[in-house]
N, C-alpha and C positions, 0 to 999 in steps of 0.2 A: 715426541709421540712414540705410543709403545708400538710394536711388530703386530698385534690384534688390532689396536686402532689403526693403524695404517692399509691390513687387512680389510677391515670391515669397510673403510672409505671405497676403498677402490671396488670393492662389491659394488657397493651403491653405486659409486657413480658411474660403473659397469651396467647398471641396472637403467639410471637415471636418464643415460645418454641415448638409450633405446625405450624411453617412454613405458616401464614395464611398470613402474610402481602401481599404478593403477589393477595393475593384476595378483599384487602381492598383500594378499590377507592374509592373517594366520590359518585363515583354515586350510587355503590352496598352499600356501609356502609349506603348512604341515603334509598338507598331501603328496605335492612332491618332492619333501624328503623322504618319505619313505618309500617312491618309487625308486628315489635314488640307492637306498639302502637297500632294494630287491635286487637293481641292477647290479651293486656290489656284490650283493649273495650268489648272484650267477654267476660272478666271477670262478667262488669256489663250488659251485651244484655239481655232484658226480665224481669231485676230485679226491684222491686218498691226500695224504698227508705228503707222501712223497710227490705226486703230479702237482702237488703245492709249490712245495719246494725247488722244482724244477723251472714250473711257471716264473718265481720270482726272480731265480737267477735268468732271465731270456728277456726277448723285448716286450713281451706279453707281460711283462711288471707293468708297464705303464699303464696298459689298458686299469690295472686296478688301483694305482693311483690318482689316476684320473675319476675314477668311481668315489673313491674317497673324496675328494676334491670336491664333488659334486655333492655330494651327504654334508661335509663342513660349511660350504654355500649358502646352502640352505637356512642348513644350523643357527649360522650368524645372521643370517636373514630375517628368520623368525626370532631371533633373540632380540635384533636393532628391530623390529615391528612390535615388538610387548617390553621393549624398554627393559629387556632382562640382561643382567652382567653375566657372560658365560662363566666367567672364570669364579663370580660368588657364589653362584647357585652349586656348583662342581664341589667347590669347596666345602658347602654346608651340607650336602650331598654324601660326600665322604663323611663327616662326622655323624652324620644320623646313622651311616653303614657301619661306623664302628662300633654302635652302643646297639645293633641289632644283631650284629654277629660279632662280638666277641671273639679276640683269639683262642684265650681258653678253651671256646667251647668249640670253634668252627676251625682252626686251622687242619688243612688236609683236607675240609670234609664239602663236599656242594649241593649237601643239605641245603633247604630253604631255613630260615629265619624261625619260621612256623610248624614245622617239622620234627 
C-alpha cells in the first residue's frame, strides 16, 4: 500500500470511528475546506515576508502546519467522497497548464492565459 492510500484510510477510519460520515457530503466537506484554507491564510494576514520567515523558524511553524494538514484532510475527503484520484486529476491538471501557458510565451511573466 502506497503512503496516500495509507493516508487516506486512516482519515476515514479517523472519521468512521466518530460516526461523521453521515455529515460528509461534497458540498459540506467542500465548505470546510476552505474554511480551512482561510484559517491557513490567517496564518500569513498582516505578515511581511520577513515576519514569515521568522514565524517559520519558532514554534508558531506548527500552528501552520497544522493548518495545512487540515486543508489536505479535507482535500482527500472530498476526493474519497466523488471517487477522484488526487494524484490523476493533479497530473492532467498540469498538462492542460502547459498547453495554456507555454514557456515561450509565459516564462517570468504572471500574466493570465487570456491576457
Amino acid at each position: 500500500m502506497d503512503r496516500y492510500e495509507e493516508i487516506r484510510k486512516s482519515i476515514i477510519n479517523f472519521r468512521d470511528e466518530r460516526d461523521w460520515k453521515q455529515f460528509h457530503n461534497p458540498k459540506d466537506i467542500a465548505i470546510s475546506l476552505n474554511i480551512e484554507a482561510g484559517e491557513l491564510l490567517e496564518c500569513f494576514q498582516w505578515k511581511s515576508n520577513h515576519d514569515i520567515e521568522e514565524i517559520l523558524k519558532s514554534s508558531k511553524r506548527e500552528s501552520i502546519e497544522d493548518e495545512i494538514a487540515d486543508v489536505a484532510n479535507y482535500l482527500i475527503l472530498l476526493c474519497n467522497e466523488l471517487d477522484v484520484n488526487l494524484f490523476d486529476v493533479v497530473e492532467r491538471k498540469i498538462e492542460k497548464n502547459k498547453v495554456k501557458y507555454p514557456v515561450d510565451k509565459f516564462k517570468g511573466s504572471s500574466k493570465k492565459y487570456n491576457e
